[in-house]
MARKEFI-866295 format. One line per 10 residues: their letters; for each residue x, y, z of C-alpha. Coordinates in pm, whole numbers. Each point is the difference from the previous one (the first is absolute). Layout:
<pts>
a	X Y Z  ...
</pts>
This chain:
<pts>
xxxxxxxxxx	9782 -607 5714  386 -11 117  79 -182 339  14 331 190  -378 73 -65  -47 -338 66  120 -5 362  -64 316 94  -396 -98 -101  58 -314 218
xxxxxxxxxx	147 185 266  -270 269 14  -284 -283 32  177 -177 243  -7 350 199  -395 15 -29  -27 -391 37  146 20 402  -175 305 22  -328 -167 -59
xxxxxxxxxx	84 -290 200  162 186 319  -319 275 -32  -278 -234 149  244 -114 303  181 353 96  -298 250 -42  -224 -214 275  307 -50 254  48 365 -58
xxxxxxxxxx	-358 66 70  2 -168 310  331 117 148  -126 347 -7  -319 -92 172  204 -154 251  206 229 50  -241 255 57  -204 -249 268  379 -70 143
xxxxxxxxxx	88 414 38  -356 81 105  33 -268 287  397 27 67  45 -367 -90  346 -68 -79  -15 -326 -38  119 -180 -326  -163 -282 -7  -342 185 -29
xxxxxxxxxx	93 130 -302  200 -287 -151  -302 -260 25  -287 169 -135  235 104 -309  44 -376 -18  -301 -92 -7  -97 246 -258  251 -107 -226  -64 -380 -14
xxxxxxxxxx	-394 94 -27  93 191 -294  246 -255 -146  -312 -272 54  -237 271 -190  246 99 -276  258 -282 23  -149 -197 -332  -2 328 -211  373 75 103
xxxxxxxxxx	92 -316 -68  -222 3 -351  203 366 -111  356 -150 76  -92 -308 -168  -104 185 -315  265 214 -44  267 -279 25  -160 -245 -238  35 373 -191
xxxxxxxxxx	320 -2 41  87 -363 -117  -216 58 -284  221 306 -123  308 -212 69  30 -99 -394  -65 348 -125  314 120 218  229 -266 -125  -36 122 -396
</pts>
């Protein structure tokens, strides 16, 4: 395998890697920001905090629920990374 496959192999998993890692954060904040912001238009809040906290809140619950298996993914694929290191430099 040439250095071109190589990196454009390593460049694809890194793709699917944050994917993986941003999915369990984004889709819940997402989730909730629509179901605020159908509470804020059905009340004619305009307020920003009242949307800003409860997204908060959501997205450090699910960094304490999924934190450890983020963490766990990133971990893996740069001890991957360091492994393949050697194989690069022949």
């Amino acid at each position: 395998m040439d250095n071109a496959d190589f990196f454009m192999g390593l460049a694809q998993q890194a793709l699917w890697i944050t994917a993986l890692a941003a999915a369990p954060i984004l889709l819940p904040a997402l989730i909730g920001g629509v179901i605020i912001g159908m509470i804020q238009a059905a009340t004619s809040i305009n307020e920003q905090t009242v949307s800003f906290v409860p997204k908060l809140i959501i997205v450090m619950a699910t960094l304490a629920l999924f934190g450890g298996s983020i963490l766990l993914l990133l971990t893996d694929f740069t001890r991957e990374i360091f492994e393949r290191i050697p194989d690069m430099l022949r």
